[in-house]
C-alpha positions in Angstrom: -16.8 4.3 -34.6 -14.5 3.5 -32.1 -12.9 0.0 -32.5 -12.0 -1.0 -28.7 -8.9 -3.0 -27.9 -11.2 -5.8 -26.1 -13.7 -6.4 -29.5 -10.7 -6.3 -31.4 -9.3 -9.2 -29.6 -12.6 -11.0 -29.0 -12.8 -11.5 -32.7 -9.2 -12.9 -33.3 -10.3 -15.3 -29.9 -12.9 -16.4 -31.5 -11.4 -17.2 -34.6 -9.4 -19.8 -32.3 -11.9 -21.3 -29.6 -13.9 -22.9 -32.3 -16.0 -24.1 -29.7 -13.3 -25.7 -27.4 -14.2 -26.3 -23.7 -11.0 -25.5 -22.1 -10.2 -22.7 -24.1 -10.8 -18.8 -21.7 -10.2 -15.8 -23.4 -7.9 -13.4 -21.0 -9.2 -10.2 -19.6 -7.7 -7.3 -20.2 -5.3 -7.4 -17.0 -4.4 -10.9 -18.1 -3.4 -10.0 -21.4 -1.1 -7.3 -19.7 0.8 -9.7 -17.7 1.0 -12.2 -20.7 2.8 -9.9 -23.0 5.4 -9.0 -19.9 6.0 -12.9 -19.4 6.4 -13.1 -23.3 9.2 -10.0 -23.1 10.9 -11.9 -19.9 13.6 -14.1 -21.7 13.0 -16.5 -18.6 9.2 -16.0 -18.7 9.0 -15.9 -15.4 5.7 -15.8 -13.4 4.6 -12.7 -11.4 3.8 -14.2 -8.0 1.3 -13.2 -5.9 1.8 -15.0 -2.4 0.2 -15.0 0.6 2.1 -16.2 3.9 0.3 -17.9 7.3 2.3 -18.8 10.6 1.6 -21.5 13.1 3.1 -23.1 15.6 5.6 -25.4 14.9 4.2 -28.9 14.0 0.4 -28.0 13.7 0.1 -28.7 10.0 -0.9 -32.3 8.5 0.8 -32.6 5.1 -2.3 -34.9 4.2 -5.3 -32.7 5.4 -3.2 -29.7 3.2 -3.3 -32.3 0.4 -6.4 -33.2 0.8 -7.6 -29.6 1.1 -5.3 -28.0 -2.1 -6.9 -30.9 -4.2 -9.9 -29.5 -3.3 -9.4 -26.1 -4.4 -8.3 -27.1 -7.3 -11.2 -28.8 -8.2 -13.5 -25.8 -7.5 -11.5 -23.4 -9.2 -10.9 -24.0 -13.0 -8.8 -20.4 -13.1 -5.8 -22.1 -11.0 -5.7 -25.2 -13.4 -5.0 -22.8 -15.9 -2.0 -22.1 -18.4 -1.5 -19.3 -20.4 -0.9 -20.2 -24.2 -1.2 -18.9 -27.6 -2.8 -19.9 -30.3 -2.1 -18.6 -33.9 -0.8 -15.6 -32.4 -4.1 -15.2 -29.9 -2.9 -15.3 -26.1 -5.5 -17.3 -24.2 -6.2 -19.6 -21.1 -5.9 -23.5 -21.4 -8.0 -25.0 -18.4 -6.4 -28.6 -17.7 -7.0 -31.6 -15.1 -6.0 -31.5 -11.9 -2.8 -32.3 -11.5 -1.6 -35.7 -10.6 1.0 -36.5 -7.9 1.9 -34.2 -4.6 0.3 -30.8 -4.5 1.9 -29.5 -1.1 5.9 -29.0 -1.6 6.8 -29.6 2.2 10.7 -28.4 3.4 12.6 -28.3 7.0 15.4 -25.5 6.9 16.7 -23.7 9.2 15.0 -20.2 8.1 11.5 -21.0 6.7 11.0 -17.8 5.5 14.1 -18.0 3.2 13.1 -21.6 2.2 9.3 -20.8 1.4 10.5 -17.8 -1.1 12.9 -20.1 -2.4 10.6 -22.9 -3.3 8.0 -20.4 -4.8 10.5 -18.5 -7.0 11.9 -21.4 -8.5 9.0 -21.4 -11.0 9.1 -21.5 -14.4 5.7 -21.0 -16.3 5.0 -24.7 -17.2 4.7 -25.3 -13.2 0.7 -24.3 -12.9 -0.6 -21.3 -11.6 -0.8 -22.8 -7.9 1.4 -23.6 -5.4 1.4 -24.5 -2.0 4.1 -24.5 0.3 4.6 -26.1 4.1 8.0 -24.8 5.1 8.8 -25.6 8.5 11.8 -24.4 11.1 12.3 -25.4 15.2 10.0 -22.3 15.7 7.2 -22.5 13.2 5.2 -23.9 10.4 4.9 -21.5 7.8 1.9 -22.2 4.8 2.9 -20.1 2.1 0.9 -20.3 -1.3 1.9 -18.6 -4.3 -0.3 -17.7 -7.4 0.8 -16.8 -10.7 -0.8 -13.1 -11.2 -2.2 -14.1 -14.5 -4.4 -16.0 -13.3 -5.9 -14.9 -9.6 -5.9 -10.9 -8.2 -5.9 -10.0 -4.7 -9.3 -10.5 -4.2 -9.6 -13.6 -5.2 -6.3 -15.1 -3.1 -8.8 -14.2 -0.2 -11.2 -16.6 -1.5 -9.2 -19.4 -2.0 -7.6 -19.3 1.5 -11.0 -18.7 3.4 -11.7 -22.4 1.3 -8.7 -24.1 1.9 -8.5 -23.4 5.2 -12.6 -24.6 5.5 -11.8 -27.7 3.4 -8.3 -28.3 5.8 -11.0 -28.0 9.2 -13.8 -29.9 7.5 -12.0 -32.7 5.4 -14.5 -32.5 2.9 -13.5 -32.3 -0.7 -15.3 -30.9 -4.1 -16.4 -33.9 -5.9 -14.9 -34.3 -9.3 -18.4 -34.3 -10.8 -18.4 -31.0 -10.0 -16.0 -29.5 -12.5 -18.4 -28.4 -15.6 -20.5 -26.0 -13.5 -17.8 -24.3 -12.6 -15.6 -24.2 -15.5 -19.4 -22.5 -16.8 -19.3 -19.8 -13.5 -15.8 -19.1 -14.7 -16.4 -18.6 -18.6 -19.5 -16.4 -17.5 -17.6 -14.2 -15.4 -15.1 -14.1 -17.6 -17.2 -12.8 -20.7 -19.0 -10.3 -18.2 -15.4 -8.6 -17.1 -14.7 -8.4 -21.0 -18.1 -6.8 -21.8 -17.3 -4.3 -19.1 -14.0 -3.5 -20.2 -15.7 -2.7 -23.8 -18.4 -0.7 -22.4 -15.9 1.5 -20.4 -13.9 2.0 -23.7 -16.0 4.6 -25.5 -15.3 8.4 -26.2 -16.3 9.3 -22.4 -14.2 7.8 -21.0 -10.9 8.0 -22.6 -11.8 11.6 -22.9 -12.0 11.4 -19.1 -8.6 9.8 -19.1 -6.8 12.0 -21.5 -7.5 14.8 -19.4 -5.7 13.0 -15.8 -3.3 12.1 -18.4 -2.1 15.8 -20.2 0.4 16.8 -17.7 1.5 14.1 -16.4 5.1 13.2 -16.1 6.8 10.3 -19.0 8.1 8.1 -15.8 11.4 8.1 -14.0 12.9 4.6 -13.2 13.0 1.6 -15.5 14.3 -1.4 -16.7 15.1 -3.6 -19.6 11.8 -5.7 -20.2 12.9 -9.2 -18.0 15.7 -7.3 -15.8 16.9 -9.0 -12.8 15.8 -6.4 -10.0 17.1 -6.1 -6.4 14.5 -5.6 -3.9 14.8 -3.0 -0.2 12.4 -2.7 2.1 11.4 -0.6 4.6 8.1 -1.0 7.2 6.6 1.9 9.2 2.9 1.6 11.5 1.2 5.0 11.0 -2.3 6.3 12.8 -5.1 6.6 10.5 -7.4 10.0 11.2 -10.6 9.4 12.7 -12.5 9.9 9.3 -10.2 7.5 7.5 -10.3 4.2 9.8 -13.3 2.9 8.1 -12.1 4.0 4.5 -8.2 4.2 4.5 -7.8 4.2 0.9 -8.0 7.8 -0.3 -6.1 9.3 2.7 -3.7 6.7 1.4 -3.5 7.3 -2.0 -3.4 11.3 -0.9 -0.4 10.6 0.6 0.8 8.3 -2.0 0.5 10.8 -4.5 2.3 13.7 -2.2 4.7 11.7 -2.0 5.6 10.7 -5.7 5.2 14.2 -7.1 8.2 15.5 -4.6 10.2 13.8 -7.3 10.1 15.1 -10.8 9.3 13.5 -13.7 7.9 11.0 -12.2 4.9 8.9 -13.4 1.3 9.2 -11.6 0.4 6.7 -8.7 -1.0 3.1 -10.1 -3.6 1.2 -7.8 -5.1 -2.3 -9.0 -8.8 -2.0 -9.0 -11.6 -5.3 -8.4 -14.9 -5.2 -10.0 -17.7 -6.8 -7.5 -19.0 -8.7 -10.2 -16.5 -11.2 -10.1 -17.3 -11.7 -6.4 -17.1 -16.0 -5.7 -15.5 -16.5 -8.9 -11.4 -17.1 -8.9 -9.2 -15.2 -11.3 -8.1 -12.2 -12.8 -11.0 -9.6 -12.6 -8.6 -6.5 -11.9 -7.6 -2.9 -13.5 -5.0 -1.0 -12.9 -5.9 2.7 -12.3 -4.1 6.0 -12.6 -4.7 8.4 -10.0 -3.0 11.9 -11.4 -5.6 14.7 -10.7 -6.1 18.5 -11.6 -7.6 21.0 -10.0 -9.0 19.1 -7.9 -7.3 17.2 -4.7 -6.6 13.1 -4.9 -9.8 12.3 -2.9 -12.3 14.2 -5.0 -10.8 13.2 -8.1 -10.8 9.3 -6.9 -14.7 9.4 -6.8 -14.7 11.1 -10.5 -12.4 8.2 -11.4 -14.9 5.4 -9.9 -17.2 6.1 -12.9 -14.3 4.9 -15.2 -12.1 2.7 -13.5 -13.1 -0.4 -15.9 -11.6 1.0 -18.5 -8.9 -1.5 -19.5 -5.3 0.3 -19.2 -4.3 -0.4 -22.5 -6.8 2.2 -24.0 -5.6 4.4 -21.7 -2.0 4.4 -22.9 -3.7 4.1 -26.5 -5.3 7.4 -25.9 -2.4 9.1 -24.0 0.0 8.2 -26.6 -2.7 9.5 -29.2 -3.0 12.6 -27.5 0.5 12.6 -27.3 0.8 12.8 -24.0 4.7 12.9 -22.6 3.4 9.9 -19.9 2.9 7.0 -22.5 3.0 3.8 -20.1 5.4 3.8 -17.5 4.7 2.9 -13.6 7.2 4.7 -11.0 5.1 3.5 -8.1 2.1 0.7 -7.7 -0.6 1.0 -4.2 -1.7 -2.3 -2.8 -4.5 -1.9 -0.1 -4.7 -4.9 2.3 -7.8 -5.3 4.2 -7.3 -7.1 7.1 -10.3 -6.1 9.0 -12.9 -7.8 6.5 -10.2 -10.5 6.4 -8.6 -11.5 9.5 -6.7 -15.0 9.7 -7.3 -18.0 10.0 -7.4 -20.8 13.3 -6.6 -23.7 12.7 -7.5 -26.5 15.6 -8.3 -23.9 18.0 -5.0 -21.8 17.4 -5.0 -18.6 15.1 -2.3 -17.9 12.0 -0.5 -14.9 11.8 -0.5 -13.5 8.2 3.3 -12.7 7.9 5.3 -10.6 4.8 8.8 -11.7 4.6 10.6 -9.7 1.9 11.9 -11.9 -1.0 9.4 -10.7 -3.7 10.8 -10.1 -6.8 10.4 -6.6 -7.6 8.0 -6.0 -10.6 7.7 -2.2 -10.8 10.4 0.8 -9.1 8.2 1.2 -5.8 5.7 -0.8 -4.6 3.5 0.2 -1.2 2.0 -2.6 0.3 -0.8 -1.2 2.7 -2.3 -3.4 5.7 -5.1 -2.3 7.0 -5.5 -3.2 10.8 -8.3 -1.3 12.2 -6.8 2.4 13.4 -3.4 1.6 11.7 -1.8 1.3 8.9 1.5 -0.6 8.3 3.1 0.5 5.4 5.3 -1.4 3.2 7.7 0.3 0.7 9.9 -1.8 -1.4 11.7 -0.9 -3.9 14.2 -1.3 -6.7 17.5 -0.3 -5.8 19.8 -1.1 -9.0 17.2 1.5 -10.4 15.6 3.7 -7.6 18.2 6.1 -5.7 18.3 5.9 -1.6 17.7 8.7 -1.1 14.6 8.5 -3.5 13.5 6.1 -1.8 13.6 7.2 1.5 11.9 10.8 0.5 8.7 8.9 -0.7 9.0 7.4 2.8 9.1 10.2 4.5 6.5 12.2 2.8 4.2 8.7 3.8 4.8 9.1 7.2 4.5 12.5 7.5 1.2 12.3 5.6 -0.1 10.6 8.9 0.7 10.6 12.6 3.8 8.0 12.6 3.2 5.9 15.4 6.4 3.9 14.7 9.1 2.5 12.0 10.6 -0.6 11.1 13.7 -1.2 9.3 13.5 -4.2 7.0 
């Protein structure tokens, strides 16, 4: 019988909840991202922002106060602190902090100023941050989550609420707090039944098989390596059939792209379940998309079937199989979905989502995707102490010439 790698650790959690209230066991994503921090000598925290212009002088400090405490309050996830207990990694839920939530600055650049306030985080700083930097020709909100803690989806959902509780003024009462720290633990449990569902025989069969041929990985690092971080934008026309559904065109050409380069590793994407729709926190996969016969798009909706299956088990099985890809990410898809999204207005005036670059490069290549009804615009960072020029520029080529270019952006 096959043991999988979520019942496994299930049983050492609960040989170390013993029944305690504030104690989560981590998904299987969160486990991933806890044993990186552990192998980062400054256990840094991945950060997952999200960035909102205004005009200069709209925001109140106090409403944003008012309206982060609020969060807070509904969302157990970004009171949480990833700890260890007898050797078990796990979630400790705590109050809500006491004292000033909002971190306000006036610089001269408050793009540089916001990046600088949320990268100067060490782990024991909470999993939430909210930033007002402001400069003569803006206000710029920028809020940062630790990755450990809140996916992509979820960031959504705490901005559509902090920007409803900024409008409204209302706030969660405290009273609140046990239902939701019960939504949370339920959700929770349900991602981890899924992940041990999705780790029998069929599936890692299914994954062995994307896995045989492909390549061991190209670029890396020493776990906790300083990268260096280029970027480069370009606005591309989506095909009629793909306007509505952008993503498989886009990992196509993703895909195309990568394999001009051999040896390298097969395209990652992170992947939500909709179960954990309305709850905050880490309810994400990370896929491989590396088909056979078939073409990207057909393979995709084979992969749908499986794509709870935690990634850890994958690499088990490929390493089992002995596979020559055993782990390694080359290049990691991020969809952004602005039309189900769009941004916020604030007192009558709308935000402007903006991406400065400044993120600290996490894997070789990253391609940052924003969806805007017929277009695309592409972001592709990556690495250069460890990704070649002129590497880089080829996967950015083959991206553009996967769709009609309608223009390019050096950043």
């Amino acid at each position: 019988m096959h043991r999988s790698i979520t019942r496994t650790y299930l049983k050492h959690y609960a040989n170390v909840h013993r029944g305690a209230t504030g104690l989560m066991p981590l998904t299987g994503a969160q486990r991933r991202f806890h044993h990186t921090r552990s192998a980062d000598p400054h256990e840094r925290v991945r950060i997952l922002p999200v960035f909102l212009e205004f005009p200069p002088g709209l925001l109140e400090t106090g409403r944003l106060e008012r309206a982060t405490r609020s969060v807070l309050r509904r969302h157990p996830a970004l009171r949480g602190a990833a700890d260890t207990v007898d050797g078990v990694p796990l979630l400790r839920i705590g109050p809500v902090p006491e004292g000033p939530l909002v971190r306000e600055t006036t610089a001269p650049d408050a793009d540089a100023a916001a990046w600088a306030a949320l990268d100067d985080w060490a782990a024991g700083h909470g999993p939430f941050r909210v930033v007002l930097a402001r400069d003569d020709r803006r206000d710029l909100l920028a809020i940062g989550f630790d990755h450990l803690v809140c996916d992509g989806e979820s960031t959504g959902l705490v901005l559509d609420e902090l920007m409803s509780a900024y409008r409204s003024g209302e706030e969660v009462p405290e009273s609140s707090a046990a239902g939701e720290l019960s939504r949370y633990r339920e959700a929770v449990e349900r991602q981890l039944a899924r992940e041990h569902e999705a780790s029998g025989p069929e599936a890692l069969a299914h994954w062995t098989s994307r896995v045989r041929d492909a390549g061991p990985g190209r670029w890396g690092r020493e776990p906790g390596g300083r990268g260096g971080q280029a970027t480069a934008w370009q606005r591309v026309a989506l095909p009629g059939t793909a306007t509505d559904r952008p993503f498989p065109a886009l990992l196509a050409a993703c895909h195309t792209a990568l394999t001009r380069t051999p040896g390298t590793a097969p395209v990652a994407y992170t992947w939500g379940s909709p179960d954990g729709a309305g709850v905050v926190g880490c309810f994400i996969n990370t896929v491989l998309a590396n088909p056979q016969d078939d073409g990207v798009r057909e393979s995709w909706w084979e992969d749908l079937e499986f794509v709870d299956t935690p990634f850890d088990e994958v690499v088990r099985a490929a390493r089992a199989s002995r596979a020559p890809w055993t782990g390694h990410l080359d290049l990691v898809l991020t969809l952004i979905d602005l039309t189900r999204r769009p941004a916020p207005v604030l007192d009558g005036v709308p935000g402007r989502f903006r991406y400065p670059p400044g993120t600290r490069m996490e894997d070789p290549v990253i391609v940052t995707a924003v969806h805007e009804g017929t277009e695309l615009s592409l972001r592709i960072d990556h690495d250069p102490l460890i990704v070649p020029g002129a590497e880089a520029t080829a996967i950015a080529d083959a991206l553009g010439a996967s769709f009609t270019d309608v223009g390019r952006v050096a950043g």
